[in-house]
C-alpha positions in Angstrom: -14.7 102.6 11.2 -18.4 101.9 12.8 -20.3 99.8 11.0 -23.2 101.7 9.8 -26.7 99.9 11.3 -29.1 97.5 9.6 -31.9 98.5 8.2 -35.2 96.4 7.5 -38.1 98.1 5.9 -41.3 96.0 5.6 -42.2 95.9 1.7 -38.6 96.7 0.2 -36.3 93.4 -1.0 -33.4 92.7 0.1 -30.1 90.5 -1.3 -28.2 88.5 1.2 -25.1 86.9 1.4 -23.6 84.9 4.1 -20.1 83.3 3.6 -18.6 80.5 6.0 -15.7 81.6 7.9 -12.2 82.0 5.9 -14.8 80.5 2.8 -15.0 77.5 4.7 -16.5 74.3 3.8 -20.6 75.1 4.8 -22.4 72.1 3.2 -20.6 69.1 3.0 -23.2 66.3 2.8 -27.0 66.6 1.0 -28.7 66.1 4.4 -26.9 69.4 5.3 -28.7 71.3 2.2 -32.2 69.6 3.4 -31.3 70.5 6.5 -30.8 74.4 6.2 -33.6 74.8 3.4 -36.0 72.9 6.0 -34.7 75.7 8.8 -34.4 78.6 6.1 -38.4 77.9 5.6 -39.2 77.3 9.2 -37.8 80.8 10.5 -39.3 82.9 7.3 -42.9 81.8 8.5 -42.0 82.4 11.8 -40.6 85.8 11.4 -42.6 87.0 8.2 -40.1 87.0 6.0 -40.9 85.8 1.4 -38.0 83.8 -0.5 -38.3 84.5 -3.6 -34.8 83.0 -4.9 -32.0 81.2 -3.7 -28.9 79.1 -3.7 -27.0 77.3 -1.2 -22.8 76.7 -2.6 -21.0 74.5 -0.8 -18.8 77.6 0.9 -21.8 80.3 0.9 -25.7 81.3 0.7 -27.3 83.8 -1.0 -31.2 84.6 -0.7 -33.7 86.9 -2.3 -36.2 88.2 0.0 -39.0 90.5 1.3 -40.0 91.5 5.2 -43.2 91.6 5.6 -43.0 92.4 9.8 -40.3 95.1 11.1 -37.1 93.7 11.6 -37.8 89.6 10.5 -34.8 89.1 8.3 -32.2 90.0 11.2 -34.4 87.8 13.1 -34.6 85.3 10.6 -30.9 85.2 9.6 -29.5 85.2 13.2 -32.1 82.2 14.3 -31.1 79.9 11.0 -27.5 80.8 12.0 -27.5 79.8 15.4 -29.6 76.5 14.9 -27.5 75.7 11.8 -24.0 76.0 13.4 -25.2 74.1 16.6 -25.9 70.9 13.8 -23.3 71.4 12.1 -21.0 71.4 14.6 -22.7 68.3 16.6 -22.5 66.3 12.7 -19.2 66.9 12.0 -17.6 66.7 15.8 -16.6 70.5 16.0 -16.9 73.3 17.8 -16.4 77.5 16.9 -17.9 79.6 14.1 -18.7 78.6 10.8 -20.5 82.2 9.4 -18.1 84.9 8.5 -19.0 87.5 10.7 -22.3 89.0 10.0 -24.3 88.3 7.2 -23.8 91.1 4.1 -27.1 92.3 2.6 -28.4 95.4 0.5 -32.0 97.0 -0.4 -32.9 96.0 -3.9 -35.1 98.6 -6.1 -37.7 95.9 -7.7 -38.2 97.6 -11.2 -34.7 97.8 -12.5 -32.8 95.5 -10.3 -35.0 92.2 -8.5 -35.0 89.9 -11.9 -31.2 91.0 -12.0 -31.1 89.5 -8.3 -33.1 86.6 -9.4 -30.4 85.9 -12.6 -27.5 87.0 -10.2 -28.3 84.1 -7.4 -29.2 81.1 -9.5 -26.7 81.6 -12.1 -23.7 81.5 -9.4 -22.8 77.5 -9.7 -22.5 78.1 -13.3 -20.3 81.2 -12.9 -18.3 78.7 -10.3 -18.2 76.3 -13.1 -20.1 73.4 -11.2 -22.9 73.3 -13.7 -23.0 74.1 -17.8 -26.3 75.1 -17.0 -28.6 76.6 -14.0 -31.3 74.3 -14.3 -28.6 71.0 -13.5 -28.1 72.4 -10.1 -30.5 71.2 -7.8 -29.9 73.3 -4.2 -31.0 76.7 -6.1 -34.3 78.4 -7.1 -34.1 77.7 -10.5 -36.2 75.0 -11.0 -38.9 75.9 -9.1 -38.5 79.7 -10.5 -38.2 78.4 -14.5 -39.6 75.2 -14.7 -42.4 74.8 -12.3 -40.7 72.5 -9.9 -43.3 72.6 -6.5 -41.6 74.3 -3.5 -43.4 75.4 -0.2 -40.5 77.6 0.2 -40.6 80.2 -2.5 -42.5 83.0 -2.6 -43.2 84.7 -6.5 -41.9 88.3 -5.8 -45.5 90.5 -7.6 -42.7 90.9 -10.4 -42.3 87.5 -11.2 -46.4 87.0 -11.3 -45.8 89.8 -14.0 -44.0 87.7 -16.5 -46.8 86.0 -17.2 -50.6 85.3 -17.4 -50.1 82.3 -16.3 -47.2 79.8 -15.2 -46.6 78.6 -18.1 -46.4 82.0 -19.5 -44.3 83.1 -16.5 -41.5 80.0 -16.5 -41.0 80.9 -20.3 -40.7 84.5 -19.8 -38.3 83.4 -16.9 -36.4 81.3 -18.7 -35.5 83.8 -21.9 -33.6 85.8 -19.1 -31.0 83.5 -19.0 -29.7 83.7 -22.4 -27.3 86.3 -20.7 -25.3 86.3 -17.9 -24.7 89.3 -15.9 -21.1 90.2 -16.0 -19.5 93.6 -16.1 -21.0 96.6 -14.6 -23.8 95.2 -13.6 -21.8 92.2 -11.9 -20.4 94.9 -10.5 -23.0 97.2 -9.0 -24.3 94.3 -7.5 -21.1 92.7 -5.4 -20.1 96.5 -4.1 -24.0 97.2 -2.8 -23.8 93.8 -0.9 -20.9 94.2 0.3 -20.9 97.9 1.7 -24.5 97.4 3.1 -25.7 100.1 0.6 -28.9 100.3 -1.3 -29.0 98.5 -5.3 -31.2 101.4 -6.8 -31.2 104.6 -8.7 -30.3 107.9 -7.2 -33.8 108.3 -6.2 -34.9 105.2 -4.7 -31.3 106.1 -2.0 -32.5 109.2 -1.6 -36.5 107.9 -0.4 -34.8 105.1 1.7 -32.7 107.5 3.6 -35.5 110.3 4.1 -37.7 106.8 5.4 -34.7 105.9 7.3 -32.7 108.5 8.6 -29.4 106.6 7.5 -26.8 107.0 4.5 -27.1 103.9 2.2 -24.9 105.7 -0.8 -21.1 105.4 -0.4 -19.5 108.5 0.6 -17.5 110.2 -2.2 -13.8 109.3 -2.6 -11.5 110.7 -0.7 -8.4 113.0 -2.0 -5.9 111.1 -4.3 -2.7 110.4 -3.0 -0.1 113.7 -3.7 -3.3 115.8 -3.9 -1.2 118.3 -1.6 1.5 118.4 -3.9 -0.8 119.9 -6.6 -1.6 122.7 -4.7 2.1 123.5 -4.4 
């Protein structure tokens, strides 16, 4: 089956994930995490494009972010890729892929879902059981997001500048979302929109992405069960 095209709309966020090939070793030295963070902000200036959260694992990426030019996170993404594989490779004598294929990445509806994203990313080393808690791992969002840490990479999302009146107000407001994890459906909704490509939203926010866009980004409904013939007998 065709894959269905990328879409980019200026304004509307956007969850990525990109794996290393066969979940591959991607980071295996700190000078590697300096050195994608210092290319991950170089190429969102260049091609317009806000972080608003992250976290690099040793084996994968995820980012939170917002286009603010047509088409700048496929730009972004595929110019980090390229430069970051061609040092890898040169550091650790190698040659081939490192990225599993394309990167995986769905539309995110701000009011119910972004501060899920935000929770989602910078919780993953403690879902991995590296960390006891978020704020110990240092190649995430975290501390710049919930304890004031000073980054010229990250961009507030206008929901994040909501928390608060000011950042004090904001970090602690951050930080009380993290007496939970998110786990179950949730967990759920999130991995299958990322995955398929699809949009993280209610039935309305699809529908006004796909009249904007002209293409499908709701799953098609199942198809017949197995034996569904027989029934009919």
């Amino acid at each position: 089956m065709s894959r269905l095209p990328r879409i980019c709309p200026v304004g509307i966020a956007q969850h990525i994930i990109q794996r290393g090939n066969n979940r591959q070793i991607c980071f295996g030295s700190e000078q590697d995490f300096f050195a994608y963070i210092a290319w991950l902000k170089e190429f969102s200036v260049k091609f317009g494009v806000a972080i608003h959260a992250w976290v690099l694992m040793t084996n994968h990426v995820h980012l939170l972010c917002t286009p603010r030019e047509e088409d700048g996170v496929s730009q972004m993404m595929q110019a980090l890729g390229r430069q970051y594989v061609r040092y890898f490779n040169h550091s650790y004598k190698r040659t081939g892929t490192l990225w599993e294929g394309r990167f995986k990445s769905c539309l995110v509806e701000d009011e119910v879902y972004l501060l899920h994203l935000y929770r989602y990313i910078e919780l993953n080393p403690v879902r991995a059981s590296m960390v006891a808690e978020p704020s110990e791992y240092v190649w995430s969002s975290y501390q710049i997001n919930a304890l004031g840490k000073v980054s010229n990479l990250c961009t507030p999302h206008l929901l994040y500048t909501a928390l608060g009146l000011n950042d004090t107000e904001r970090q602690a407001t951050y930080r009380s979302l993290f007496t939970c994890h998110v786990d179950g459906e949730l967990l759920e909704d999130i991995r299958a929109a990322t995955k398929s490509g699809m949009a993280l939203g209610n039935d309305r926010f699809k529908s006004e992405l796909t009249s904007l866009t002209g293409r499908r980004l709701h799953p098609l409904p199942p198809g017949r069960k197995l034996g569904w013939r027989k029934k009919l007998i």
